[in-house]
C-alpha positions in Angstrom: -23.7 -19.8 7.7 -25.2 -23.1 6.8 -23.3 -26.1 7.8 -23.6 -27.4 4.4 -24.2 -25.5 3.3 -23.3 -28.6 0.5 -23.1 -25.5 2.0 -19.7 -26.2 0.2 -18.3 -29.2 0.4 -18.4 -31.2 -3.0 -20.6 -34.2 -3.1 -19.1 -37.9 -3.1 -17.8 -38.6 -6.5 -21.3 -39.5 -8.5 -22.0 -42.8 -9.7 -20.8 -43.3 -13.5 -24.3 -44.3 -14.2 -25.1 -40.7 -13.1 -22.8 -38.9 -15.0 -22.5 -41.2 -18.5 -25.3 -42.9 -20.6 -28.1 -44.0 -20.4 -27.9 -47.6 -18.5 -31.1 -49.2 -17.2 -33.3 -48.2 -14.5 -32.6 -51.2 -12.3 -28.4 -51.0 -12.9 -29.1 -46.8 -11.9 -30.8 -48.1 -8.6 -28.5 -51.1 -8.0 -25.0 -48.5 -8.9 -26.5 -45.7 -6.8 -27.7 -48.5 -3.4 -23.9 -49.6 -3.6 -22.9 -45.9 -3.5 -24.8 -44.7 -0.8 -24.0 -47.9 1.7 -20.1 -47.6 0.8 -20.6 -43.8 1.7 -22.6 -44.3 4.7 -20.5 -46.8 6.6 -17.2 -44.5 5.7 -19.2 -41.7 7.6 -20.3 -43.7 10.3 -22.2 -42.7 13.4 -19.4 -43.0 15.9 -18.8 -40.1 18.6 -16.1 -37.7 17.5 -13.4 -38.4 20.0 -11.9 -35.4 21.9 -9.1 -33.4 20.0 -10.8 -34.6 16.4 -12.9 -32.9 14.1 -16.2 -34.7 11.7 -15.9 -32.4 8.6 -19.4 -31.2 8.1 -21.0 -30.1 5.0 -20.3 -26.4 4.5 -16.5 -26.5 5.8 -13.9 -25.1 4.8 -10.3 -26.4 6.2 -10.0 -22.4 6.8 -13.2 -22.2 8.9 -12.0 -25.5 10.9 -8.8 -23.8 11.5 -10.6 -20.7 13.0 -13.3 -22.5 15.2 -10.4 -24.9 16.5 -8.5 -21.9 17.3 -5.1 -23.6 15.2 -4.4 -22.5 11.8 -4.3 -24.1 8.4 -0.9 -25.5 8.1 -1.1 -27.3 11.4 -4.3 -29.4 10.0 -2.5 -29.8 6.9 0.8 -31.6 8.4 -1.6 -32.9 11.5 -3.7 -34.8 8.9 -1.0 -35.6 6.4 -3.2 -33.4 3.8 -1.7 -33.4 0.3 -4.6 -30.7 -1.2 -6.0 -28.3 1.3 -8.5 -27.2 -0.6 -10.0 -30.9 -0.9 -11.4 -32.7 2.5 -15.0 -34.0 2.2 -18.0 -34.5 4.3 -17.7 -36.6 7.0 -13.7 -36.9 6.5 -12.0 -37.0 10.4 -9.7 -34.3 10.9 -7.2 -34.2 14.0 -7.1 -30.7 15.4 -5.1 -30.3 18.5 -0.8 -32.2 18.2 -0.3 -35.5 18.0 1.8 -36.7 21.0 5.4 -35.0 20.6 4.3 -32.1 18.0 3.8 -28.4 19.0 1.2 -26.6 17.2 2.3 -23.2 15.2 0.9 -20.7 16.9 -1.7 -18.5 15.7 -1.8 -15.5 18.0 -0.2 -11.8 17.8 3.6 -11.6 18.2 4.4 -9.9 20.8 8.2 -9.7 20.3 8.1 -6.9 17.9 4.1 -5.9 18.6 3.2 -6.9 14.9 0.6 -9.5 14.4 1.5 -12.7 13.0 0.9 -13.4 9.4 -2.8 -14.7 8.8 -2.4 -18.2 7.4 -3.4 -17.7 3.4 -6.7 -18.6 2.5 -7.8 -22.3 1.4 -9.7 -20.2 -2.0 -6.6 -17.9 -2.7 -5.3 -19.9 -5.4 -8.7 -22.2 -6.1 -9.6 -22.9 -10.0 -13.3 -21.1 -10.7 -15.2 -23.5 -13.5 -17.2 -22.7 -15.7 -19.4 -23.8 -18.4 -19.3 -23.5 -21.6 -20.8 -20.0 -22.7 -24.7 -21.1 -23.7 -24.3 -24.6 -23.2 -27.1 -25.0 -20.8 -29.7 -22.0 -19.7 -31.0 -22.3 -16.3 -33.8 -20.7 -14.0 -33.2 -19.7 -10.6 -33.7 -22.6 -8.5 -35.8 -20.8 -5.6 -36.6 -17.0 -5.0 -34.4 -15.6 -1.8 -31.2 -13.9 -1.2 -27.8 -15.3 -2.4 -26.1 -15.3 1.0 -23.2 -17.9 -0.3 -21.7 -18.1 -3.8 -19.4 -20.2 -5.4 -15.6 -20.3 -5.1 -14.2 -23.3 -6.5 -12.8 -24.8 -3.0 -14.8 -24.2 -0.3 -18.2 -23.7 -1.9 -18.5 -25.6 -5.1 -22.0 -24.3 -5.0 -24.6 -21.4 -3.8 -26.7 -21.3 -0.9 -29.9 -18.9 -1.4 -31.8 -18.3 1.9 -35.8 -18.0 2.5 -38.3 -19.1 4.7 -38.9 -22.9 5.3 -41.6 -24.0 2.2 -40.0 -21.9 -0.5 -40.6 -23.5 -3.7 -37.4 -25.3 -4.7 -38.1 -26.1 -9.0 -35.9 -27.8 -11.4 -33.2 -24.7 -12.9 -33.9 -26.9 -16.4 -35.6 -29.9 -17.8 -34.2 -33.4 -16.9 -34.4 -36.7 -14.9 -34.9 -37.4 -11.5 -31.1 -39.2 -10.7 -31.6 -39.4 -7.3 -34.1 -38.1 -4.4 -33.8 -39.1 -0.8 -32.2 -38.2 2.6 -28.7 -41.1 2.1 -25.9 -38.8 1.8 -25.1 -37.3 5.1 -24.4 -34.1 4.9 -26.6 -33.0 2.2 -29.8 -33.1 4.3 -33.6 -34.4 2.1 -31.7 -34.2 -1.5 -32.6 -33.9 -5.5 -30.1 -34.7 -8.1 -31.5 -33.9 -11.6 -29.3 -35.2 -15.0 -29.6 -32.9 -17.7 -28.4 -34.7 -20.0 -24.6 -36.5 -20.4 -22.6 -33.9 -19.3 -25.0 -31.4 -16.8 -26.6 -32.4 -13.3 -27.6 -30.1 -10.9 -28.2 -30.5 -7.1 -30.5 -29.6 -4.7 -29.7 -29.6 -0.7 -31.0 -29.2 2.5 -34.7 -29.4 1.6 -37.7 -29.8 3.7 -40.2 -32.0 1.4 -39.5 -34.0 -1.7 -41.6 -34.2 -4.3 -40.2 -36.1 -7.2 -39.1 -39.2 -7.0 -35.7 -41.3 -8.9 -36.5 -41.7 -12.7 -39.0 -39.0 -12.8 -38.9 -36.6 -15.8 -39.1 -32.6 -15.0 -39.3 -29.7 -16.8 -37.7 -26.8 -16.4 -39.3 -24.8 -13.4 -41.4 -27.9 -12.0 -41.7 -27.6 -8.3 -39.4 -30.5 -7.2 -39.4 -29.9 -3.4 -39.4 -27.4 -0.3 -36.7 -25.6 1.1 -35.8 -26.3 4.4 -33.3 -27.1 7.3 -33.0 -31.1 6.8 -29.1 -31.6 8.4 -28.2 -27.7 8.4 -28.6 -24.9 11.1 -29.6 -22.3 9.1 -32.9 -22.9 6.5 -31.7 -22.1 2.9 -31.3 -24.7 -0.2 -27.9 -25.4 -1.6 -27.5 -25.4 -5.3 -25.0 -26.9 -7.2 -24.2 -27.8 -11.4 -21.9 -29.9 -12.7 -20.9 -30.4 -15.9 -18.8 -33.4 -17.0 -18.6 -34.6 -12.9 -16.9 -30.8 -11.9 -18.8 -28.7 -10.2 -18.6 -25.2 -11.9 -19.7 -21.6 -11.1 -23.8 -21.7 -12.2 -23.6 -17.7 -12.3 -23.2 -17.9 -16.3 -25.9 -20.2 -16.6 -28.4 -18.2 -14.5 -30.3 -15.1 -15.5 -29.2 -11.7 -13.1 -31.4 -11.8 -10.3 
């Protein structure tokens, strides 16, 4: 799985300029410089200090919970969590008790021999967006195998995997809202604007070839797939529409 996998976590909330209008180039670059250094030093570069977690793009609070060996509800009360289907990149979770707090346990009972119930699912009761029927066609963003789809939580996008160089082309005509490697996380990135209400994203890449301001059309080679801050080489694809990301199967033609 990637670790973005981007691979599912949703993106810093976008600059207004991004989402709305049609403001000037140099107020774009100025709103999306302020963005990027206010998201950077929240990240920070600081080692992760033992019994804490650096949420990494592609996590779920579910897969946390497994790796960490603990369980969902422990993270949520740990962490004071109000939505546990909402933590983002780069957020600092505490996974083992604070000082005085005993952590639910997650393994069989043995009192009765029946395994304990499996904490529910972060997805069970996420909302699946979508588009409106026909209001934007797309093309498949690269060719490769759909090994992560969308869910609403978790994954507010799809991950399609191939070999390092895949074509990565624009899924319809727009402008170049961002391109650059700034938010960690999302690895050597594209944003493309649509228009006022669709943007689409574009993770993980190898090579950029388009640069901020740039117009595409629809199936222009835009960059490279790759591995750029992920373990597994695949590109992570995401729409939005009105600043939600939404399930871009409607949109897309079957594979």
């Amino acid at each position: 799985m990637l670790s973005s996998s981007a691979q599912t976590l949703p993106l810093p909330t976008l600059p207004a300029v991004v989402r709305q209008g049609r403001p000037s180039f140099r107020l774009w670059m100025c709103v999306l410089a302020v963005a990027l250094l206010a998201l950077l030093s929240a990240c920070g570069t600081t080692k992760v200090q033992p019994g804490y977690y650096r949420v990494q793009s592609g996590d779920t609070l579910t897969q946390i919970a497994r790796k960490q060996g603990t369980s969902v509800s422990n993270l949520v009360r740990w962490n004071k969590l109000s939505n546990s289907n909402s933590i983002e990149v780069g957020q600092l979770l505490r996974v083992e008790p604070p000082a005085g707090q005993a952590s639910t346990s997650t393994a069989p009972s043995k009192a009765r021999g029946k395994p304990a119930p499996s904490p529910k699912s972060s997805t069970s009761t996420a909302k699946r967006r979508t588009a409106p029927p026909g209001a934007i066609s797309l093309v498949w963003p690269a060719q490769g195998k759909v090994t992560r789809g969308y869910d609403g939580s978790g994954s507010n996008g799809i991950v399609i995997s191939n070999s390092s160089g895949t074509p990565v082309v624009a899924a319809a005509p727009g402008t170049v809202a961002y391109s650059g490697s700034g938010l960690r996380g999302y690895g050597h990135l594209v944003i493309v604007k649509h228009n006022a209400s669709f943007l689409s994203i574009y993770a993980h890449n190898s090579k950029l070839l388009v640069k901020e301001g740039q117009r595409v059309s629809q199936g222009q080679k835009i960059a490279e797939m790759g591995n750029s801050d992920s373990k597994q080489v695949g590109l992570y694809f995401e729409l939005r529409y009105d600043g939600q990301a939404v399930d871009p199967a409607g949109s897309l033609p079957p594979k």
